[in-house]
C-alpha positions as MATLAB code, in Angstrom:
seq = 'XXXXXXXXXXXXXXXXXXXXXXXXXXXXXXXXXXXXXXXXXXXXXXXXXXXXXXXXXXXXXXXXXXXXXXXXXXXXXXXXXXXXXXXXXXXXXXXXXXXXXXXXXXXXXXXXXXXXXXXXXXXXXXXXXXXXXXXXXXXXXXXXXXXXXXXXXXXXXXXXXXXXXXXXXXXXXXXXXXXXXXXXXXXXXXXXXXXXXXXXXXXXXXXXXXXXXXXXXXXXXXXXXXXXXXXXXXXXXXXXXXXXXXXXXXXXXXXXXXXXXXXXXXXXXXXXXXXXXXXXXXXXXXXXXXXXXXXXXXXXXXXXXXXXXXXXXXXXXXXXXXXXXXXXXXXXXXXXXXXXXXXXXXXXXXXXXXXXXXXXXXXXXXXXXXXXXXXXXXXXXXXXXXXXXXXXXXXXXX';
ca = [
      50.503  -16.578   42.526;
      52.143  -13.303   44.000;
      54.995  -13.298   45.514;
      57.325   -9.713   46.515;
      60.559   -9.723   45.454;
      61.305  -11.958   43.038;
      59.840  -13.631   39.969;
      59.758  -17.626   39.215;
      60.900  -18.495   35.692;
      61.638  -21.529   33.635;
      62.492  -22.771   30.391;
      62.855  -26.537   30.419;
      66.148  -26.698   32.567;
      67.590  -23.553   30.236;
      67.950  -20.009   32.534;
      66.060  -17.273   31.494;
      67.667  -13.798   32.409;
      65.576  -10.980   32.467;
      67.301   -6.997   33.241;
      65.750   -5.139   35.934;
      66.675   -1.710   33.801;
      65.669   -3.123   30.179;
      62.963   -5.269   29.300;
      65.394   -8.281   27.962;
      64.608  -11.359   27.798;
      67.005  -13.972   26.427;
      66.325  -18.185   26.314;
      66.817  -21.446   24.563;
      64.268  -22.506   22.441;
      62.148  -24.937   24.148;
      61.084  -26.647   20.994;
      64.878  -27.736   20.379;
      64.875  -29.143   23.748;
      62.652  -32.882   23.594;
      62.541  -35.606   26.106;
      61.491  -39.105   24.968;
      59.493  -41.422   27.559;
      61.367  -43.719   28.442;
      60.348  -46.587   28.084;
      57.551  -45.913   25.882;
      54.044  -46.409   27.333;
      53.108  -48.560   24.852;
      54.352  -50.644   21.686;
      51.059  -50.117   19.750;
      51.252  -47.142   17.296;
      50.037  -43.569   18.695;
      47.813  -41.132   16.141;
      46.660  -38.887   18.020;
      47.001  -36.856   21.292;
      44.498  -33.894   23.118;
      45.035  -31.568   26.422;
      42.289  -30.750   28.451;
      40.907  -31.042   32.059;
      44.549  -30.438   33.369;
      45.787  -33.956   31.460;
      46.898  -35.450   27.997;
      44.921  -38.064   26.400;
      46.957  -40.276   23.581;
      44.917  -42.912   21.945;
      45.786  -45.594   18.923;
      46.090  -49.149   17.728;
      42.849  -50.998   16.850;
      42.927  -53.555   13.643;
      44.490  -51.129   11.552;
      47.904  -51.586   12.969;
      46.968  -55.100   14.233;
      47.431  -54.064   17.796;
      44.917  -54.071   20.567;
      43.277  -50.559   20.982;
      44.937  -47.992   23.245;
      43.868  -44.682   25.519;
      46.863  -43.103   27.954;
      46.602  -40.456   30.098;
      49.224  -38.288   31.453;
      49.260  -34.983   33.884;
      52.821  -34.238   32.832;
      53.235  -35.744   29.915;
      55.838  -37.755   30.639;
      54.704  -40.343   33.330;
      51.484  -42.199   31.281;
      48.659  -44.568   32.510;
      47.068  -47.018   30.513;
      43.187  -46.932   30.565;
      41.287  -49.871   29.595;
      39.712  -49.392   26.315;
      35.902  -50.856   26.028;
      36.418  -51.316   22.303;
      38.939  -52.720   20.212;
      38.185  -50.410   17.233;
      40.772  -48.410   15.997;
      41.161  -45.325   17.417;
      42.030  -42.369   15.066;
      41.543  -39.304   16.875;
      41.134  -37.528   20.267;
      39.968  -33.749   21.260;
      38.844  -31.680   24.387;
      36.077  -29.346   23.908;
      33.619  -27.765   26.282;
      34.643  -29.757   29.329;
      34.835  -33.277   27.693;
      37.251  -35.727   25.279;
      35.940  -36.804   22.857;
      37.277  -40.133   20.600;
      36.994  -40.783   16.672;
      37.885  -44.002   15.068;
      35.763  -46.705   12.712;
      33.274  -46.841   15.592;
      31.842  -43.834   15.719;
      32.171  -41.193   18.782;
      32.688  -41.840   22.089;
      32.535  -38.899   25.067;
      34.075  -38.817   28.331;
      34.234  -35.642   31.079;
      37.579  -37.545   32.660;
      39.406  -39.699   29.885;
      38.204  -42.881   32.355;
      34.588  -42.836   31.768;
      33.380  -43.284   28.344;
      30.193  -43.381   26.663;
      29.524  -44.216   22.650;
      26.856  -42.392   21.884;
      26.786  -42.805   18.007;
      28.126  -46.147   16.145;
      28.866  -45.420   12.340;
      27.866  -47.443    9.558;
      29.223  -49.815    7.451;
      32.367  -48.716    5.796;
      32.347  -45.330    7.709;
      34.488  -43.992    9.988;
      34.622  -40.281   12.364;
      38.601  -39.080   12.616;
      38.596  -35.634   13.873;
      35.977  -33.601   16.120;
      36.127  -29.401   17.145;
      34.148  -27.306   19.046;
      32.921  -23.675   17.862;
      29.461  -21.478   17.472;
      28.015  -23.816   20.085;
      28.471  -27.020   18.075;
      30.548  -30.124   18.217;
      31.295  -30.731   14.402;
      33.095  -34.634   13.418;
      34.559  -35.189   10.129;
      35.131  -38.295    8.392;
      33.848  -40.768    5.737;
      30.868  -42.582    5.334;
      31.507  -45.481    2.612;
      33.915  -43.834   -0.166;
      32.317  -40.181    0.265;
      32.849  -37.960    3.313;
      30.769  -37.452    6.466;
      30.503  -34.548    8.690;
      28.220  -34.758   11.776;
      27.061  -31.968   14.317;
      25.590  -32.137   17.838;
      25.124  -29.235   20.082;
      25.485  -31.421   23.139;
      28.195  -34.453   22.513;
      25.157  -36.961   22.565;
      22.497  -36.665   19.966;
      23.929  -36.449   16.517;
      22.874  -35.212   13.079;
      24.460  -35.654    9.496;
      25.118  -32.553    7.292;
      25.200  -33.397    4.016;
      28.855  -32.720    1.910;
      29.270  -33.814   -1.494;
      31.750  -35.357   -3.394;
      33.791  -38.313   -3.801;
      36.545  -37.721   -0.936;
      36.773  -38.402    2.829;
      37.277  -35.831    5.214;
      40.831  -35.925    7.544;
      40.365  -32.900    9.766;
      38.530  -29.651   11.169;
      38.782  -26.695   12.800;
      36.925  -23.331   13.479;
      38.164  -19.354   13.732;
      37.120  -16.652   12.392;
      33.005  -18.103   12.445;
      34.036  -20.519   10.077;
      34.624  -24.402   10.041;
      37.136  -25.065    7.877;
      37.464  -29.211    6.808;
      40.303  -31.082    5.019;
      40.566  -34.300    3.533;
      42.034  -36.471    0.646;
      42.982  -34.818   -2.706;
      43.339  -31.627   -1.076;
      39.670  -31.249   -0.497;
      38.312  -28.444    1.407;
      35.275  -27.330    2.445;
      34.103  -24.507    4.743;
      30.459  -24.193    6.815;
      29.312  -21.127    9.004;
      26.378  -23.192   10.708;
      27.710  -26.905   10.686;
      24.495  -27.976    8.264;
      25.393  -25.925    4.937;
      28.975  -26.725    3.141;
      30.510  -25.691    0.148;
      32.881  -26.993   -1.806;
      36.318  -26.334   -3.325;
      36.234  -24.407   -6.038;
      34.831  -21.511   -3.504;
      38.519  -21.157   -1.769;
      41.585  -19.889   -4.056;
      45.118  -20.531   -3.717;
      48.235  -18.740   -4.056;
      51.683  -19.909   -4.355;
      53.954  -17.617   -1.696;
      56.622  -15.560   -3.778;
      59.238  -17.659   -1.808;
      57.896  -21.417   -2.290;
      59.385  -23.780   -4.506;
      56.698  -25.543   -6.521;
      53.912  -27.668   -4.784;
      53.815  -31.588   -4.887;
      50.954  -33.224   -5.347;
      49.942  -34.746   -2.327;
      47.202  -37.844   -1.998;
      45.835  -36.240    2.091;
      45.393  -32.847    3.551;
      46.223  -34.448    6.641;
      45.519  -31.738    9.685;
      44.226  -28.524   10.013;
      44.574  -26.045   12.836;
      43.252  -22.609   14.185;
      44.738  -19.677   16.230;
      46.654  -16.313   16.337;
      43.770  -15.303   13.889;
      44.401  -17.703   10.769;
      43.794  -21.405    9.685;
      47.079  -23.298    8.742;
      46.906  -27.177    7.033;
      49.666  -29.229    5.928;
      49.743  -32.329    3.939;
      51.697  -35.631    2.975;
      53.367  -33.889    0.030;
      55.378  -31.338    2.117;
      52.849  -28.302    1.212;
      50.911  -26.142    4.115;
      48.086  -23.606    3.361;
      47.637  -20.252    5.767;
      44.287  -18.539    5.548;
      42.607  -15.820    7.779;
      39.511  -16.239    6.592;
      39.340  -20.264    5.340;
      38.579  -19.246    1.990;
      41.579  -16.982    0.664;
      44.857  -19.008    0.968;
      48.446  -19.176    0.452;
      50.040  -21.995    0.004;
      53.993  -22.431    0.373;
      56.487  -26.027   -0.306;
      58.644  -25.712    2.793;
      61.589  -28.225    1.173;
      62.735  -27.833   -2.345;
      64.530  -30.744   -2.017;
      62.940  -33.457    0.294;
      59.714  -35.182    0.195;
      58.586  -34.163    3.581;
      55.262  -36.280    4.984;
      53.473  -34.106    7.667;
      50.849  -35.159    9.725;
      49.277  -32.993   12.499;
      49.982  -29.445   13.596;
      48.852  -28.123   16.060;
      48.678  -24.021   17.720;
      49.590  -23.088   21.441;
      51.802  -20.683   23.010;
      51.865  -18.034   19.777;
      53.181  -20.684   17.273;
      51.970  -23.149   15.342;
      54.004  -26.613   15.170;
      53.460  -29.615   12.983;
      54.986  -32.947   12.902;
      55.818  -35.638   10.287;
      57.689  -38.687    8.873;
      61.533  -39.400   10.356;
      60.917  -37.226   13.543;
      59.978  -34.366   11.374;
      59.349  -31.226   13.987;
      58.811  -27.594   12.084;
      57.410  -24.532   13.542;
      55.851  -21.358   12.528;
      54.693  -18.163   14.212;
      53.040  -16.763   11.057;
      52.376  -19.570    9.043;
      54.679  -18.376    6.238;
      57.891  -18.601    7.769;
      59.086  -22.293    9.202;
      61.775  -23.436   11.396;
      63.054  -27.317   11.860;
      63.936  -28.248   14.836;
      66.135  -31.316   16.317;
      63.824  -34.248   17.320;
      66.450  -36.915   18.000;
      64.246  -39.441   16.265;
      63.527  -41.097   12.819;
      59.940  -42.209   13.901;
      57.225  -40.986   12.238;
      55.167  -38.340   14.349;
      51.516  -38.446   13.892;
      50.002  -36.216   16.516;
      50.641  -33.247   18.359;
      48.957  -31.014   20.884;
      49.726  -28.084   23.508;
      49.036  -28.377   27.133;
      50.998  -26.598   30.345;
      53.185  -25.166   29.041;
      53.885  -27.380   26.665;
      53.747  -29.625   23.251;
      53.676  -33.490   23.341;
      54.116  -35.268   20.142;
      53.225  -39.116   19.434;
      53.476  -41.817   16.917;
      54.797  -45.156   15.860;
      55.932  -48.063   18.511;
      54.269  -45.743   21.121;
      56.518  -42.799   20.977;
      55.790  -39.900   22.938;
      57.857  -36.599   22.846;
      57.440  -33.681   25.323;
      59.254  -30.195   24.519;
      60.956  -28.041   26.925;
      58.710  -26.362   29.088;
      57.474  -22.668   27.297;
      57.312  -19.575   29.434;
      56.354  -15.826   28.824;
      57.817  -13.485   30.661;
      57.147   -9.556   30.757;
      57.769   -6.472   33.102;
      55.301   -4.081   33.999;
      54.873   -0.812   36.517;
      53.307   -2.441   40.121;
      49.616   -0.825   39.980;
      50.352   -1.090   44.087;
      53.552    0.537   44.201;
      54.855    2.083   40.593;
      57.740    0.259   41.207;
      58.323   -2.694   38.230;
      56.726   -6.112   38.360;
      57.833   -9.360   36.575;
      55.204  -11.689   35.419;
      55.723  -15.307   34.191;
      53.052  -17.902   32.585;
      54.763  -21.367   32.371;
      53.826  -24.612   33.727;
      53.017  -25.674   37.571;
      54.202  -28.202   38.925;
      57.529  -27.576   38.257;
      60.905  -26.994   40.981;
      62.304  -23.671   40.494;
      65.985  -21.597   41.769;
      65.762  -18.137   41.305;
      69.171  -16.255   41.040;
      70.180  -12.336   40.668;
      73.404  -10.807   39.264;
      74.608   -7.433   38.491;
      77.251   -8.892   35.990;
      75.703  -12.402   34.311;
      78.408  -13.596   35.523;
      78.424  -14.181   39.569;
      74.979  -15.785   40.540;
      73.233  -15.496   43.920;
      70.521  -17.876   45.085;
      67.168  -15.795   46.107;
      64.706  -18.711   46.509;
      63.769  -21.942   45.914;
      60.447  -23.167   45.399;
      59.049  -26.863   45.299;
      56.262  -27.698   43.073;
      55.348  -24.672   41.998;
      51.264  -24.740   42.730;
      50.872  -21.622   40.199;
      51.114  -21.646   36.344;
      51.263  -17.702   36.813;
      53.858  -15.884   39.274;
      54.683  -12.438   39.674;
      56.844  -10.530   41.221;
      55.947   -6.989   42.690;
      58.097   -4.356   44.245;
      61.462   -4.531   42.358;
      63.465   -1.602   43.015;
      66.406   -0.796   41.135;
      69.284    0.087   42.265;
      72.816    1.842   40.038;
      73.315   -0.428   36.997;
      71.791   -3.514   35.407;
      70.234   -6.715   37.913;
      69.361   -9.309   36.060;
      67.324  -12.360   37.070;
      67.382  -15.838   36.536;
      65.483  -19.157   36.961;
      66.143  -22.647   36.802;
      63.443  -25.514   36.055;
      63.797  -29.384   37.351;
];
């Protein structure tokens, strides 16, 4: 969306001010800045949440946590919809890949183009169980266990499904693919990587490396989540530890509380950062994967899932929590190609009500527009000319 003359902006409900003559940009950190649904969609326990197809998908209960199976969806995260759920399995995991969710739990797999429409295509045997599914190289990959060893399927199509074998005597948690390389996790700190999907190797072909700063490791029973993006692989586990890794082989590994037994359980990559979530309302994030920063929650629940979607991350977990952060935006100024005069882009969520504001002093604010319902997740605004001193501009979110 173009618009001359001004720029939309928004960080949750926190003004971003941008100067006309420097390229400054100052704001609140949106990941200190949560909103709880009120009241929660659901009292069954949520693991796990996915973005895709413009919605959220948040699925859990089953036997497990002797509650009834449960599948919400959301197009703001906030305001969720409970879909009837045609099993009463338990539900352990959700993704979005190539244009359709798909769900893991002791059933098998199940597909679905809209989150309302689902088909089961493969059951899993006795004592097994799928938790977590990617997408890369063309294939869907699903790790899990299959009695007390693990299991790792592939499919090139969501529907007919192979088994690749994986030894030893652990089951698989999580997966993810970068760099042309599927990288799985699982109990005892297992990891193995794969290239194709079919061929897997084992531990003792990655190596670890305590980071210089890193108190000692604990030993943790489950590698618990794995995620991929800004060109490395970062894992965390119930003891408190997470791994970074470019290449899924070659990794450091870093304690991020010398003092705290800290259980984490998903994490999760969007906007430039990585974030993972945990026992007590545990939120940390991590541009880098090295260098990790807490932020306020306002809960003691425990977190189990996480995932990125406009403009921003949605956390869930026990008695049907869900968390939403403040809405993320990226703003930057560049020469008009039209005019040579400077333009300000934005990337940030749709949807959203917007005031934009100038000033010459950050102190005295004029109104300049206000838009409804922003139909556009990216604005820009062409044509700024600058006049003696500094004009900044503003933008507040509803």
């Amino acid at each position: 969306m173009r618009i001359a003359g001004f720029v939309l902006s928004a960080v949750f409900w926190v003004p971003v001010i941008i100067s006309a003559q420097m390229v400054s940009i100052g704001r609140a950190d949106p990941l200190d800045l949560w909103r709880l649904t009120t009241p929660a969609p659901t009292k069954s326990p949520l693991s796990a949440v996915a973005f895709g197809n413009g919605q959220f998908v948040a699925i859990g209960g089953g036997p497990y946590s002797a509650s009834d199976a449960v599948i919400l969806r959301s197009t703001d995260g906030m305001d969720w919809v409970k879909q009837p759920a045609w099993t009463n399995s338990t539900l352990l995991g959700v993704s979005y890949a190539n244009r359709q969710f798909l769900l893991s739990g002791d059933f098998g797999i199940a597909t679905s183009p809209d989150a309302v429409n689902w088909v089961a295509p493969l059951l899993a045997g006795q004592g097994g169980f799928t938790r977590d599914i990617v997408y890369g190289n063309g294939l869907f990959v699903v790790v899990g266990a299959a009695g007390i060893g693990p299991a790792v399927l592939i499919s090139s199509d969501g529907i007919r499904w192979i088994t690749s074998e994986v030894r030893g005597p652990f089951q698989l948690n999580a997966v993810a693919y970068g760099n042309g390389r599927f990288v799985a996790v699982g109990e005892f700190g297992a990891l193995t990587t794969s290239t194709d999907g079919t061929n897997w190797s084992g531990p003792p072909e990655a190596s670890y490396t305590l980071a210089s700063n890193s108190p000692p490791l604990r030993r943790a029973d489950e590698t618990t989540s794995i995620a991929y993006g800004g060109g490395r692989f970062v894992f965390v586990d119930n003891g408190g530890n997470i791994g970074t890794s470019t290449d899924g082989l070659n990794w450091i590994m870093l304690q991020i509380s010398p003092i705290h037994y800290l259980h984490l359980n998903s994490v999760a990559y969007g906007d430039g950062r990585f974030v993972g979530v945990g026992q007590n309302g545990l939120i940390l994030s991590s541009s880098d994967g090295y260098s990790w920063v807490q932020h306020p929650s306002g809960m003691v629940a425990q977190l189990q899932g996480i995932t990125y979607g406009n403009g921003h991350f949605v956390a869930v977990g026990e008695q049907g929590t869900v968390l939403e952060s403040g809405a993320i935006v990226n703003l930057s100024m560049t020469p008009s190609l039209n005019t040579g005069l400077p333009s300000l882009s934005l990337e940030g969520p749709a949807g959203l009500d917007y005031t934009i504001q100038a000033s010459n002093d950050l102190v005295t604010w004029k109104d300049m527009a206000t838009i409804t319902a922003s139909p556009s997740s990216k604005i820009t605004l062409e044509g700024l000319r600058l006049g003696p001193g500094n004009l900044f501009y503003r933008a507040q979110s509803r």
